[in-house]
C-alpha positions, 0 to 999 in steps of 0.5 A, a space after each residue: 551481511 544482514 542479520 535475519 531475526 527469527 523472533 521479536 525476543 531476538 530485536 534489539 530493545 532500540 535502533 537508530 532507524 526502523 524501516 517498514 516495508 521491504 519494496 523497491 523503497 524500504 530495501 533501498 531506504 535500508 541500504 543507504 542508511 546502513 552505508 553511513 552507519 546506522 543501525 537499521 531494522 527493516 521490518 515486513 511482513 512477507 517470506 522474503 524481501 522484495 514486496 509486490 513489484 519484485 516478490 519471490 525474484 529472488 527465487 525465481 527460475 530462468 522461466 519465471 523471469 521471462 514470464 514475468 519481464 525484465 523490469 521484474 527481473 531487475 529486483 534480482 540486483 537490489 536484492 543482492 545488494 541488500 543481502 550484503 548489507 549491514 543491518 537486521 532483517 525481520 521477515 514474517 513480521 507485522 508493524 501494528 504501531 508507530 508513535 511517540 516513546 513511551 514516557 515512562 518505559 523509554 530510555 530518553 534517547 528515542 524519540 519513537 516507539 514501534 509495535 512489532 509482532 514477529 513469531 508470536 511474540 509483541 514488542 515495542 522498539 525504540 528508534 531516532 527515525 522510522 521510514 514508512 514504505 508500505 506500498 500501495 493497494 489496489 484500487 477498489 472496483 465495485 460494481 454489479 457481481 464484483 464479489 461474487 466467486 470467480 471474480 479477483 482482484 488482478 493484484 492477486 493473481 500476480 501474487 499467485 504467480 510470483 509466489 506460488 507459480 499458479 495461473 488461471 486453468 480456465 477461460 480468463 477475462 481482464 477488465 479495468 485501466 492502467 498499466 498493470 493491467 496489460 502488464 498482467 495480460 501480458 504475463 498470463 498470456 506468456 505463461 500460456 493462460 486462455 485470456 479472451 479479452 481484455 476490457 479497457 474502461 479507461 475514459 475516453 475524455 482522459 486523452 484530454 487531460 492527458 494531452 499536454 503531458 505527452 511530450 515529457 511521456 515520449 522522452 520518458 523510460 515509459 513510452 517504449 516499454 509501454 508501446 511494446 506491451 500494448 503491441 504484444 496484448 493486442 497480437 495475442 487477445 481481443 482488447 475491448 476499448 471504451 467500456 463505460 459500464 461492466 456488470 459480471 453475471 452467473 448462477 452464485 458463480 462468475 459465467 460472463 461480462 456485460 461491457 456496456 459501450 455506449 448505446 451498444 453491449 457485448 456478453 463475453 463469457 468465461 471461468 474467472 474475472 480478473 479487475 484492476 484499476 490502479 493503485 493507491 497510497 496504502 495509508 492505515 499505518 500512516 495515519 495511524 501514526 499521526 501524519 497529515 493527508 490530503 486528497 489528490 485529485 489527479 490520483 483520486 485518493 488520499 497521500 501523506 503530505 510529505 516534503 522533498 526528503 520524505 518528511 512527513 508531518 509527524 517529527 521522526 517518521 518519513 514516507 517513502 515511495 508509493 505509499 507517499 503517492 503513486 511514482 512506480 518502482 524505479 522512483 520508489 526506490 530512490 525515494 528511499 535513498 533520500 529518505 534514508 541519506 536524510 536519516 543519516 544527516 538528521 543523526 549525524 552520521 554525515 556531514 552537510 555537503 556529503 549528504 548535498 552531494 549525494 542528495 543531488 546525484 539521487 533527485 537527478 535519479 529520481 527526476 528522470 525516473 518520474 518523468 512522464 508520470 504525470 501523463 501516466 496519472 492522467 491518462 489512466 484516471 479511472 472514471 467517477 462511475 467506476 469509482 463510485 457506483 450509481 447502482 444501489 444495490 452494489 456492495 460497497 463493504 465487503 467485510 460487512 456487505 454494505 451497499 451503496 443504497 445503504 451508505 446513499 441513506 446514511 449519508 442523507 442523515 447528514 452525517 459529516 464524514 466516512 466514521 459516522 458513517 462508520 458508526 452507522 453501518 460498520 462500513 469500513 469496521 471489518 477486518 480489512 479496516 477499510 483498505 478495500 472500500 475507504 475510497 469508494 465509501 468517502 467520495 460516495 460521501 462527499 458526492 451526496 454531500 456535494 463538496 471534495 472529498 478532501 473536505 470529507 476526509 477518511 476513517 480515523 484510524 488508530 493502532 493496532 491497525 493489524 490483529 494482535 493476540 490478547 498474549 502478545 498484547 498480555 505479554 508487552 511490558 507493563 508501565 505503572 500508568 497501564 496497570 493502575 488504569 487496569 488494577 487500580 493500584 500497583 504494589 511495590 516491595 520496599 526493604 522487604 515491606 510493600 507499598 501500595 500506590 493507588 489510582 485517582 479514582 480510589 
């Protein structure tokens, strides 16, 4: 059985595995390293195990499961199969660090140190391995009247729903691209919500790149599943294809869509906006760690390189599931099965041709689970416009209210990449530390600059990446290096005298 730890007092001061995040990757990462004997600490910072995909299905009613689909109704299983686990679970708990072990502090033994903060209380923690499986985030998608009230993201409403058991009341418009975006048409209007249309800006020129994929798409688990729910929004709402502008208007409140078709355009009223246009790789943790990124062009966005086990460029530290690049839940989750089996190797908890066996028996898995992804990428690929707005007066940095005339007159400075820009504008300094526009800020970059945004690159992020209080942080044990640097000396009793040891700059 698991042991649920309430309070960073309560961790361990080491454990062979640290696993952050508890999504379809991070549970079953736990799970499998568990089996073979490690001790495991499956750190997130959710009320309960599941992340975005399977949240609250635990406690989810027969209604809410029909509502939401089978496939959400699937996480029932791994989470009955991580309630049964051997290992410790910190729910409510925020990984603000990952690095190497303290010199001074560390016991020898373990390579990383962790930076945990859980019921008030910061702690650094020991481990051999960390796995990384912090999920993906939506997509940013700036556009004219995105920010103001009545406009959210689609990500959010699903967590409203999955959480809280809340829907829209009003008239609800959805607009974007990718599969989620008709999976959400489709729950809402389950569960009774007034959704007027669905505007789809997916790119026409998309089937082109798509095309040659369609073959391994139709043999694949997504084809059927995806046909059925373009069939149910389609019966049941008015679905808008072709969209290659959007503009939301009202009176310091969200009244109606302008879709821009072409040469043609439509004015749809409504009460809220809900946007989506897919996900990507969550990285601040990752690159905070230290692990080498590149920029993926058929995702438009930027994944941790990482190999076949999920072995990241950081000795230790593997990458597990959407946060490696975009592969859906099914996949993340025997992602984690490998990362977690390698764990187990690399700590010699099993042998070299158990570890081939099973390592076999979960590619095979996740092989067939990846299979018609590809066409998935290419077909839903949102459109440079919507990516990278041409109107300057667009609000690029939400946190700072940095438009993209704003960011255009900066990057014509010459600035090389996205923290000059930073150091410029504070675009990406808020508290959202660049989650919500760090893409949208480095390909406007890279377009003014005219070279990939690989060459750009991204914000150099640094730990803490979440908040820390100045108690928790006050509280953290103390290594002499850290008080000299802050006293300039630290005192020592010896045989009832005491020793002053000074800094350099004494």
């Amino acid at each position: 059985m698991i042991k649920d730890i309430q309070s960073a007092a309560n961790l361990a001061p080491a454990y062979d595995l640290v696993v952050v995040g508890a999504g379809p990757a991070g549970l079953s990462a736990a799970i499998e390293a568990s089996t073979h004997g490690l001790a495991v600490l499956l750190a997130d910072e959710n009320e309960s195990p599941g992340g975005q995909i399977y949240r609250s299905v635990d406690r989810a009613s027969d209604a809410d499961l029909t509502r939401m689909g089978p496939d959400y109704a699937a996480g029932r299983r791994l989470i009955e199969r991580f309630r049964g686990a051997d290992l410790s679970y910190a729910r409510r708990a925020t990984v603000w660090s990952v690095g190497p072990a303290d010199e001074e502090t560390g016991d020898g033994a373990h390579a990383l140190e962790v930076g945990i903060s859980l019921g008030g209380i910061a702690r650094p923690i020991a481990a051999d391995r960390v796995i990384l499986a912090t999920g993906a985030l939506e997509r940013p998608f700036p556009f004219p009247g995105w920010t103001m009230p009545g406009v959210m993201a689609a990500g959010a409403a699903q967590i409203l729903m999955k959480s809280s058991g809340l829907v829209p009341s009003g008239r609800t418009i959805l607009a974007g691209t990718g599969p989620l975006l008709y999976l959400l048409a489709s729950q809402l209007l389950r569960a009774g919500v007034s959704v007027i249309a669905v505007v789809d800006t997916t790119p026409v020129e998309n089937w082109r790149l798509a095309l040659p994929h369609v073959l391994s798409f139709a043999t694949s688990p997504y084809a059927l599943k995806g046909l059925k729910l373009l069939l149910e929004v389609h019966r049941h709402t008015r679905v808008i294809r072709g969209a290659t502008a959007i503009e939301a208007v009202g009176s310091g409140q969200f009244s109606a869509l302008r879709v821009h078709r072409s040469n043609k355009s439509l004015h749809i009223e409504g009460d809220l906006l809900l946007l989506h246009q897919g996900i990507a790789p969550n990285l601040n943790l990752t690159l905070a760690a230290g692990c080498d990124y590149v920029w993926d062009e058929r995702l438009a966005a930027f994944r941790p390189n990482v190999d076949g086990r999920g072995a990241s460029s950081v000795s230790g530290v593997s990458i597990a599931g959407d946060a490696a690049g975009i592969v859906g839940a099914v996949a993340s989750a025997h992602q984690g099965e490998l990362a977690g089996l390698a764990a187990a190797l690399d700590l010699n908890r099993i042998g070299q041709s158990v570890y081939e066996q099973r390592r076999a028996q979960h590619a095979q898995k996740l092989a067939r689970a990846l299979r018609g992804r590809t066409f998935i990428d290419d077909r839903f690929r949102p459109g440079k416009t919507f990516r990278v707005p041409e109107d300057d007066g667009t609000i690029i940095c939400r946190c700072e209210e940095i438009t993209a005339g704003k960011l255009r007159e900066v990057a014509a400075l010459g600035v090389p990449g996205p923290n000059q820009m930073k150091a410029f504008t504070r675009c990406g300094m808020g508290p959202c530390q660049g989650r919500l526009c760090g893409l949208t800020a480095v390909e406007l970059l890279a377009q003014c600059r005219g070279v990939p945004p690989g060459e750009v690159g991204y914000y150099r992020l640094r730990p803490p990446i979440k908040p820390v209080t100045l108690s928790e942080l006050a509280a953290l044990p103390h290594t002499e290096a850290a008080t000299i640097a802050v006293a300039g000396f630290v005192e020592r009793a010896h045989d009832g005298a005491q020793d002053a040891t000074y800094g350099s700059h004494r």
